[in-house]
Every structure is written in structure tokens, then in C-alpha cells.
C-alpha positions in Angstrom: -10.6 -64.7 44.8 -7.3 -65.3 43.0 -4.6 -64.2 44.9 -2.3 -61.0 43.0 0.7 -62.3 41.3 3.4 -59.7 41.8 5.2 -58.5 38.7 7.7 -61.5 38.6 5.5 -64.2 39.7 2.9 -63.7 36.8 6.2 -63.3 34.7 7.2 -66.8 35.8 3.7 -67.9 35.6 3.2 -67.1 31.9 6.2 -68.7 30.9 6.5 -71.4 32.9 3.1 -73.1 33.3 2.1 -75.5 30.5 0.9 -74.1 27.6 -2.9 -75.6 27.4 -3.8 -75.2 31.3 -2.5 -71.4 31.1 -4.3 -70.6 28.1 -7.6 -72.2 29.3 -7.2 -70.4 32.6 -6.5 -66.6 30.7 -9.6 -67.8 27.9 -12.5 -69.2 30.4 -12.6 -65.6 31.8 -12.4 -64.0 28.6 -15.1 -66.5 26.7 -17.1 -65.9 29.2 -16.7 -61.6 29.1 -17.3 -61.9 25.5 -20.3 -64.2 25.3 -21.8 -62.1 28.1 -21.5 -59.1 26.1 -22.7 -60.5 23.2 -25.4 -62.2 24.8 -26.1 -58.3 26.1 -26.0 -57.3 22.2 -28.6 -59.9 21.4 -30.5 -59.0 24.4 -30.9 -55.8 23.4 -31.6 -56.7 19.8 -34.5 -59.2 21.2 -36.1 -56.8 23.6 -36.3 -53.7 20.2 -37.5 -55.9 17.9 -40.5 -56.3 20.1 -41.0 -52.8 19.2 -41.5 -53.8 15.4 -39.1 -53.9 12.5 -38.1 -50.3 11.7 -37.1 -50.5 15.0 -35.1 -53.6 14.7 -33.9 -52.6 11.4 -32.5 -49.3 13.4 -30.6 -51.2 16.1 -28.7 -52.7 13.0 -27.9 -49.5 11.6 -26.4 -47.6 14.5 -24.3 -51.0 15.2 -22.0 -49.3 12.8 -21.8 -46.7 15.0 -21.3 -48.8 18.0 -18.2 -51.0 15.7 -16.4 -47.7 15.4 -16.5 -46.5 19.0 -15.4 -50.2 19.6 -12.5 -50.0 16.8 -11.3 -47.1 18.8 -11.0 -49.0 22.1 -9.9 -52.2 20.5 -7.4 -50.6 18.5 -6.0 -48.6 21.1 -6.2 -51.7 23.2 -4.8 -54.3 21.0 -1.9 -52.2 19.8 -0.8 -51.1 23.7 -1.7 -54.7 25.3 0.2 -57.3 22.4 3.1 -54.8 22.6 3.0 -54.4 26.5 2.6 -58.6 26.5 6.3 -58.5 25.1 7.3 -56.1 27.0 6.9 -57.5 30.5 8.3 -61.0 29.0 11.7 -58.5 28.7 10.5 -57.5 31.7 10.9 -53.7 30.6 7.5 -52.4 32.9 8.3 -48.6 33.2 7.9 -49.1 29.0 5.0 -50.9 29.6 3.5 -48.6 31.8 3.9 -45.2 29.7 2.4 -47.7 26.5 -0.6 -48.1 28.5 -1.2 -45.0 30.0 -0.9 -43.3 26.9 -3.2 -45.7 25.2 -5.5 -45.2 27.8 -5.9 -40.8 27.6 -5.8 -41.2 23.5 -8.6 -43.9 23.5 -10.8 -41.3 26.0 -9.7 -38.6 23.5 -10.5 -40.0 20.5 -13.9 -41.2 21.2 -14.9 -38.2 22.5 -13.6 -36.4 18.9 -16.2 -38.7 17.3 -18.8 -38.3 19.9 -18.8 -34.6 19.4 -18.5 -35.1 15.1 -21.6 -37.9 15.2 -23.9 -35.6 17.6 -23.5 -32.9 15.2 -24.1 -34.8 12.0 -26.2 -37.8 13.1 -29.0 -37.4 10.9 -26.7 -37.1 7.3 -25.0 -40.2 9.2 -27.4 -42.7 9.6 -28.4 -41.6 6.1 -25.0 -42.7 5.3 -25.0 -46.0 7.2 -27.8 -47.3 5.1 -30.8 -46.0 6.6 -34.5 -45.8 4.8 -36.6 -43.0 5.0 -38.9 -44.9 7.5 -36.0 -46.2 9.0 -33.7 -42.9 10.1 -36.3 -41.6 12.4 -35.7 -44.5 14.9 -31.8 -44.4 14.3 -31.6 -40.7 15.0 -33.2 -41.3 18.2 -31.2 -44.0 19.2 -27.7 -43.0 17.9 -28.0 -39.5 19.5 -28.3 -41.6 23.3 -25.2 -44.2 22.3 -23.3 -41.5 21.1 -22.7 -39.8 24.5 -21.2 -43.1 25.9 -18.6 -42.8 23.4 -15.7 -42.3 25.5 -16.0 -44.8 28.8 -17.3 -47.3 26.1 -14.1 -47.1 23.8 -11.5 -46.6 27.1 -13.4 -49.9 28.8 -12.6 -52.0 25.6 -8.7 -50.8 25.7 -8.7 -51.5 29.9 -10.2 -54.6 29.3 -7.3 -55.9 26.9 -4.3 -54.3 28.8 -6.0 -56.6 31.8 -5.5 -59.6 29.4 -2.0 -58.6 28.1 -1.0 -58.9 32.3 -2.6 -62.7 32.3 -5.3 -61.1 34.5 -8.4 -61.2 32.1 -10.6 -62.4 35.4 -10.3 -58.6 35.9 -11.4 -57.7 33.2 -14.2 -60.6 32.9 -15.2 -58.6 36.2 -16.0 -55.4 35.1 -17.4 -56.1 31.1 -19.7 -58.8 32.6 -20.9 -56.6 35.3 -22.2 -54.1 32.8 -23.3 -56.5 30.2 -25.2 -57.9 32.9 -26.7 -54.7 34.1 -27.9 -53.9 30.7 -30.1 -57.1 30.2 -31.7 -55.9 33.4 -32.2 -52.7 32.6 -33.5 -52.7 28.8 -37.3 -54.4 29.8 -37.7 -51.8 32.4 -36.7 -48.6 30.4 -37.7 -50.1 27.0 -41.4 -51.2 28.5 -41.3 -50.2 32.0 -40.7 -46.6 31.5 -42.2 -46.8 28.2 -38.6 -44.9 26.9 -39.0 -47.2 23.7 -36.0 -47.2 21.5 -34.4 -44.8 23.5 -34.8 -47.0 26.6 -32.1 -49.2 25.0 -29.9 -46.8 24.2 -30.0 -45.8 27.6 -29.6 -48.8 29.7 -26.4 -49.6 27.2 -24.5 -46.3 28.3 -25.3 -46.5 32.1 -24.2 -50.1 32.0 -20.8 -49.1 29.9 -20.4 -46.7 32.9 -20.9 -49.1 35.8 -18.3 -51.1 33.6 -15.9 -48.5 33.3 -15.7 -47.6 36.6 -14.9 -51.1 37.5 -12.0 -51.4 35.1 -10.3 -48.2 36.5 -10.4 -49.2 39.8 -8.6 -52.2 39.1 -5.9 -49.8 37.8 -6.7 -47.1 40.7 -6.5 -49.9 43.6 -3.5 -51.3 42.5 -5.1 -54.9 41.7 -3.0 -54.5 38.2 0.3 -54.5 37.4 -0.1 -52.1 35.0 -0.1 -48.4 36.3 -1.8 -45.9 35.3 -1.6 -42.3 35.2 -1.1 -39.1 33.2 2.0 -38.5 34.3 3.2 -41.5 32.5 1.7 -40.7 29.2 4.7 -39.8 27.0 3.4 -38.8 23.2 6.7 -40.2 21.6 6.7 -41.5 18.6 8.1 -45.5 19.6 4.5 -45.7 21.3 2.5 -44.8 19.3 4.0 -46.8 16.2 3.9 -49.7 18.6 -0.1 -49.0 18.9 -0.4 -48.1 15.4 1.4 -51.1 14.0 0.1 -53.8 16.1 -3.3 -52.1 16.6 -3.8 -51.6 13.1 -5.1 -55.0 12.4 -8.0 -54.7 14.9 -8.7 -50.6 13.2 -8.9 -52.7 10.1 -11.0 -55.0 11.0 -13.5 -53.3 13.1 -13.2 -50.4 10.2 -14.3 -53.3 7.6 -17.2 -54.9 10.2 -18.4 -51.4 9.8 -17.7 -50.9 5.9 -19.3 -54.6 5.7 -22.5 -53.7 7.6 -22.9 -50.4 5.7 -22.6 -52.0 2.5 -25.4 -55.0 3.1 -27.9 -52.2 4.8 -27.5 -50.4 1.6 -27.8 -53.0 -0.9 -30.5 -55.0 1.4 -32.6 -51.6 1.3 -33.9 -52.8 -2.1 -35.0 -56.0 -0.4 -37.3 -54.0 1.8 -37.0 -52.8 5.7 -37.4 -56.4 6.3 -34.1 -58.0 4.4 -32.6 -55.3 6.3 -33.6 -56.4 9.5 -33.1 -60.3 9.3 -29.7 -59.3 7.8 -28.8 -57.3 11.2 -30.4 -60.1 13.0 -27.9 -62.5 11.3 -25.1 -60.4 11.9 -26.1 -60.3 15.8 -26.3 -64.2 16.0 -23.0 -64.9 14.2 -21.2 -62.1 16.6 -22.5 -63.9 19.7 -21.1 -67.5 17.9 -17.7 -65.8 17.2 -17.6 -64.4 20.5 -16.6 -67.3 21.9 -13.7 -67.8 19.3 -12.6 -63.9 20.1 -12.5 -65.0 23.5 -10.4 -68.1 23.0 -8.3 -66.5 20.9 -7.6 -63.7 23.1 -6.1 -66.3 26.1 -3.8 -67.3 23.4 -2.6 -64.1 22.6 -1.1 -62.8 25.8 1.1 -66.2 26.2 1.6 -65.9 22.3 2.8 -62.1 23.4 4.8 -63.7 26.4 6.5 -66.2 24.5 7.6 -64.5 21.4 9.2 -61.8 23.8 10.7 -65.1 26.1 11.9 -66.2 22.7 9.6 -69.7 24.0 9.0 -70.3 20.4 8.1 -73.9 21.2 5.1 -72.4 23.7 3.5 -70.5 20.6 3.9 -72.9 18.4 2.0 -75.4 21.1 -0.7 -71.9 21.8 -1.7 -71.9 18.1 -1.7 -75.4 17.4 -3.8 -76.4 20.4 -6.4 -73.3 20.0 -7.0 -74.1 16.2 -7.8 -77.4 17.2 -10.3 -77.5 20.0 -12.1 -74.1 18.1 -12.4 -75.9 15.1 -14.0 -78.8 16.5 -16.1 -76.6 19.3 -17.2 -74.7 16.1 -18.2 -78.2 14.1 -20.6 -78.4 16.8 -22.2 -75.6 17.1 -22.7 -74.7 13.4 -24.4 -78.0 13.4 -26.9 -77.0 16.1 -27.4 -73.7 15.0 -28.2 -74.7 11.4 -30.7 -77.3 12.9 -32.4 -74.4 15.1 -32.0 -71.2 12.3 -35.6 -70.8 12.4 -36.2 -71.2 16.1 -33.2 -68.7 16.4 -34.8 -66.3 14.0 -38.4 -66.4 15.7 -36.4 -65.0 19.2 -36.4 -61.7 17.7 -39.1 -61.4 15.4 -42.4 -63.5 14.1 -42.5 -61.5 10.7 -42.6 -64.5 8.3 -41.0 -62.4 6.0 -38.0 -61.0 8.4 -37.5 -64.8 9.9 -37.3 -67.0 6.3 -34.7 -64.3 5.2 -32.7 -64.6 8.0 -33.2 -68.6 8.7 -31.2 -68.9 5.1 -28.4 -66.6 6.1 -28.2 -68.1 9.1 -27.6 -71.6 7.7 -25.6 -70.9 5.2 -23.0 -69.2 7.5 -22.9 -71.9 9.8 -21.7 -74.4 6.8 -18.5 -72.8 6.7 -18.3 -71.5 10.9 -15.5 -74.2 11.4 -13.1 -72.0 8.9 -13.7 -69.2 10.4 -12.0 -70.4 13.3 -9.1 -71.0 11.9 -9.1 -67.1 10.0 -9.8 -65.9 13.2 -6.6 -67.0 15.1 -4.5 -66.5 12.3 -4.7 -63.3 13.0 -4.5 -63.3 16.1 -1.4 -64.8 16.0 0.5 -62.5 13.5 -0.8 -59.7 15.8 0.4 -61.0 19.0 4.0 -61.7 17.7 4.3 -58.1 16.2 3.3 -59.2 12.5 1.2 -55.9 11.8 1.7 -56.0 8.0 0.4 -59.7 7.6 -2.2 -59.6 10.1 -3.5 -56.1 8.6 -4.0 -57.8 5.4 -5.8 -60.4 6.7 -8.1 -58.3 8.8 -8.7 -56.5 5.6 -9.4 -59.4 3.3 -12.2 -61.0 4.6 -14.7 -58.1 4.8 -12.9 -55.4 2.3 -11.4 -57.5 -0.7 -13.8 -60.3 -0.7 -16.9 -59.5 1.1 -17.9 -56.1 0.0 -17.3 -56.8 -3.5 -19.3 -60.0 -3.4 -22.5 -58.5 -2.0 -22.4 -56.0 -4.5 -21.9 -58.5 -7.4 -24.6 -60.9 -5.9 -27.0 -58.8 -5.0 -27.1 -57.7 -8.6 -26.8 -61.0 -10.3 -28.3 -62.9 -7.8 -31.0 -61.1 -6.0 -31.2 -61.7 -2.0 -30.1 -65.0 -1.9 -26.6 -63.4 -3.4 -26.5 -60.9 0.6 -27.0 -64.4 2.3 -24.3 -66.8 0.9 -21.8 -63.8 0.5 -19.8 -64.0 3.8 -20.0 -67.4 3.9 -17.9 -67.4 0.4 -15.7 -64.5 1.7 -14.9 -67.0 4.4 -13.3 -69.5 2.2 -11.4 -66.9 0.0 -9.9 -66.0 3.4 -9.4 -69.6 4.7 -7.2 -70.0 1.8 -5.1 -66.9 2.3 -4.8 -67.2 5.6 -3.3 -70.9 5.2 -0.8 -69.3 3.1 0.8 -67.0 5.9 0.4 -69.2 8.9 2.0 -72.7 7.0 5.4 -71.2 6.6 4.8 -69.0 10.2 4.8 -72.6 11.6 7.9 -74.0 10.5 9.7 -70.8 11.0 8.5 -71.3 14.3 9.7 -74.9 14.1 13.2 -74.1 12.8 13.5 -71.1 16.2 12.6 -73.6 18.6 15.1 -76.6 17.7 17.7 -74.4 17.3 17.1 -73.0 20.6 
């Protein structure tokens, strides 16, 4: 086990150690949380669709659900952890401390608020989501189980990234892996075992979110972090929360649009049949698992990124950036390639309905010609949010899924047919490429300019 860096040792450390080991050593941990948890997602995914494809279809439509319990955590998460990143490079902790502790008690809140509001409304929700007739039975069951995990779900996801913001992401690799892990175990014997079904799922997902929580607050409780947390040190003053809001607000937007996104190709898929819905929630599984990885990477950058714009090491975030966009954009070569090779083999993990798997092997492939560009999207925002950039990295979080993607399903699917819901993200991904090239150009010889003058 790694031994605890005090307060001014990991201070030293992330500012001091060259820029591609440190951000290797804060992403392995992290890639490997994420891909975990997405392989957990998939898992789960794999396991339901055994049970036909209404239920498979219904895993996809309560994932909105799920993105909005996670856009609580993240958002919480994000905006304390990239603000509390700059703070402990001014070395200002007792700041810190009060940022995170009142992240943590309005993340717990605030999930529990929708908890309450989805239990009592789930069947005119999962209507709303996109749900068919044949369809909402299955949904109901299972969005009334994920539902009560609510609040340890969203608090573990803004735990995890305050871990991260300290350089201690191994922490946090600790307790999401644990869970994720869990939860592969437990879904054969509740879905099949115990003959729970649907509802097996649901349930081995919120017991393993607990086992995960618990983890990630005794890293707080034992004093393993940095970071402390209590109630006494929540403060509801308005400098916090615009720090969360303004720096969080890029991952609300983005999660909120995942969620708008996903609603919005159940609803126009439903046309299609039960079956374009569930390749299309298939798809959207596979891809999340790909871009886990990239999350992951990108979120080793972000704490020295956090670090180093708070140092002033202008020169480290240039380096950060530079070095992640590389090596993701060439990891990401690769893998499209494979992937788009094995669509079909991919497709037939989940289901062997010939209709379910051709739809699916399409959008599969044609989202893995463009998977290199989305690396670079992805850590453009990242950056912009890391360095306190809300504005630009709000409206890049909003373009890709909101201003481009929605609209083109709708226009596609019309003019088009199906094959317009399978090549839309992929062109929302170049419409985004080309905006996002637009901020981070100048970004980087700003960045330039600060460091040669320092």
C-alpha cells in the first residue's frame, strides 16, 4: 500500500513530479475504477438481456434515471473537487475542507429529493423516458429498486472525485471497484439464482453502491484523506456554492444532456419497434464502457491541471493536455478499429435477436469511425473545467448532445428512417470536434504566452 502523503508532501508531489509519470500514476487508478464500473454496467446489461428484449429495452430506459442520480454526484463532485484542486495548490485547506463537506451533505440531500419525487411518480416517468406500453411494466419494476439507492449512489460519485482532486484516486479506485465488482457477482445469483428477475439487477446494483459507499467514507472517517469531513464544516455561503455551481455545471450539463440524449432516441426509436430500442441502449452501453477509459484518463489530468493552474505552472498544463490528447487519440485509433471489426460479435454478447444485433452492429460501427475525435472533445472539457473555465466548458458539455445531437435524431429519423438514429452521434461528434478546436487553439497559446513570461 502507498504510503499517506501529508498535506504538504502531496502538495510538493503534484507540482513537482514530471508531468506524464504523475498523471499516469493519478489515471491508471482511475481507468481502471471507471472501466470496472462500466464493465459492471455492461454486466448488468448482459445478464437482463438474457431475460428477453423488453427487458433489455427497460435497462435502457431507467439508465436515464441512473444518469441523473449520477449528474447529481458528478456535479456536486466536479464542482467541489476542480475548485478544491486549486485550492490546496494555494494551499488554503480549511476552504477546501468546508467546499467538500458541504458538497458532500447537499449531494446526500439532493438525491434523496429525487428519490422521494421518482418513487412517487415512476410510472408517468418511465412513460416519459420513452417507454412502450410493453415496455413500462419492466421499467416500473426496476426503477422503483434503483431508486432507493439514490442517495449513497450520488454521494459515492462526489467522494470518489474529491479523492482525485487530493492526487489520491487509488482511494477512490478502492471503493468504486469494490462495488462494481460485487455487483457482477451478485446479478447471476439474484437475477437467476433467486429467480428475482429484473428486479434481481436492480438489487445487486444498490447493495453493491452501498458496500461502495461505505468504503469511500471511511477513507474520510479514518483519516486516510486529506480532506475532512464533517457537518460542522458545511457552511451554506454563497462563495461555495458558486464555486460548485460554476465549475460543476459543465458535468450537470452534460450528464443532463446524456439523459435528454437517451430520452430523445428511446422515443423516436419506439417507431423502430422494442427492438431498435434495445440495440440502441445496447450501443449506448458499449460506447460508455469505450469512453470510460477516456473519462478516466482525463480525470488524472484534471487534478494536476487543477494543481497547476492554482501553482500558476502554466507550462505543467500545457504539457497535461498536450500529452493526454495525444496518447487518447491514438489509444482510441486502436480500439475503434477493433471494435468496428468485432461490432457483431460485440452485439451477440447481449442478445441473439437478428433483428436487435444488425441494428446495433451498424451503430456500433459507425461510432467507432469517428471514436478518435471524441477524445479530443472529451478533454477539452475537461480542461476548461479544471482551470475554472465554467462558461466555455458548459457550452461544450451542451453542444454535443443538446445543439447537435438531439436535433439530428429528430431530423434523421424523419428523413432518414433508422439508419438516420445510428450515424447521428457520430456526426454530432464532428460538429463538436470543430467547436471544441476553436476554444482550446487560442487556450494553448494563452497558455504559451503565461508560461514564458513566467
Amino acid at each position: 500500500m502507498r504510503r499517506n502523503l501529508n498535506a504538504e508532501e502531496n502538495y510538493l508531489r503534484m507540482t513537482g513530479q514530471p508531468v506524464r509519470s504523475l498523471v499516469l500514476q493519478l489515471a491508471t487508478p482511475t481507468i481502471i475504477s471507471m472501466l470496472i464500473t462500466a464493465l459492471y454496467n455492461m454486466t448488468d446489461t448482459i445478464f437482463v438481456s438474457r431475460l428477453g428484449t423488453e427487458n433489455s429495452a427497460a435497462v435502457g430506459i431507467v439508465y436515464s434515471i441512473m444518469s441523473i442520480i449520477q449528474a447529481i454526484g458528478l456535479t456536486l463532485g466536479q464542482g467541489s473537487a476542480n475548485t478544491v484542486s486549486r485550492l490546496l495548490g494555494e494551499k488554503r485547506r480549511r476552504e477546501a475542507d468546508e467546499l467538500f463537506s458541504t458538497a458532500f451533505f447537499t449531494s446526500l440531500t439532493l438525491a434523496l429529493l429525487f428519490a422521494v419525487f421518482g418513487l412517487l411518480f415512476k410510472e408517468r416517468f418511465v412513460r416519459f423516458l420513452g417507454a412502450t406500453v410493453t415496455i413500462a411494466p419492466y421499467a416500473e419494476e426496476y426503477a422503483s429498486i434503483i431508486l432507493i439507492g439514490a442517495p449513497w449512489m450520488a454521494v459515492s460519485y462526489t467522494m470518489n472525485n474529491n479523492l482525485r482532486s487530493e492526487g489520491k484516486a487509488y482511494l477512490g479506485m478502492i471503493g468504486m471497484s469494490t462495488g462494481a465488482i460485487l455487483n457482477v457477482i451478485l446479478d447471476p445469483i439474484l437475477i437467476f439464482g433467486f429467480k428475482m428477475g429484473i428486479k434481481g439487477a436492480a438489487w445487486a446494483t444498490i447493495i453493491s453502491q452501498l458496500v461502495s459507499f461505505t468504503i469511500l467514507t471511511s477513507h474520510f472517517v479514518n483519516k486516510r484523506s486529506n480532506l475532512t469531513l464533517s457537518l460542522r464544516l458545511v457552511r451554506l455561503e454563497w462563495w461555495i456554492y458558486r464555486s460548485i455551481i460554476v465549475i460543476g455545471l459543465p458535468s450537470l450539463v452534460r450528464s443532463l444532456m446524456h439523459t435528454v440524449a437517451a430520452i430523445t432516441m428511446n422515443v423516436f426509436a419506439a417507431p423502430f419497434g422494442d427492438e431498435a430500442i434495445a440495440a440502441m441502449s445496447i450501443t449506448t452501453r458499449v460506447m460508455q464502457f469505450l469512453n470510460s477509459a477516456l473519462i478516466g484518463f482525463g480525470q488524472g489530468m484534471q487534478p494536476v491541471a487543477g494543481f497547476s493552474w492554482g501553482a500558476k505552472r502554466y507550462d505543467r498544463l500545457r504539457e497535461a493536455f498536450l500529452f493526454c490528447t495525444q496518447t487518447a487519440s491514438v489509444a482510441f485509433l486502436l480500439i475503434a478499429a477493433v471494435c468496428f471489426a468485432g461490432a457483431r460479435y460485440i452485439m451477440l454478447l447481449f442478445l441473439k435477436d437478428p433483428v436487435v444485433v444488425a441494428i446495433g452492429t451498424t451503430a456500433i460501427r459507425a461510432q467507432c469511425v469517428l471514436l478518435p475525435v471524441t477524445a479530443f472533445n472529451t478533454l477539452g472539457g475537461m480542461i476548461f473545467q479544471s482551470t475554472g473555465h465554467g462558461p466555455v466548458s458548459s457550452t461544450l458539455a451542451l453542444v454535443r448532445q443538446g445543439v447537435f445531437f438531439v436535433p439530428l435524431v429528430i431530423v434523421l429519423s424523419r428523413t432518414v428512417g433508422l439508419f438516420g438514429l445510428q450515424i447521428a452521434q457520430p456526426l454530432a461528434d464532428v460538429l463538436t470536434f470543430v467547436l471544441t478546436l476553436l476554444y482550446v487553439a487560442p487556450f494553448m497559446r494563452r497558455l504559451k504566452r503565461l508560461a514564458s513570461v513566467g
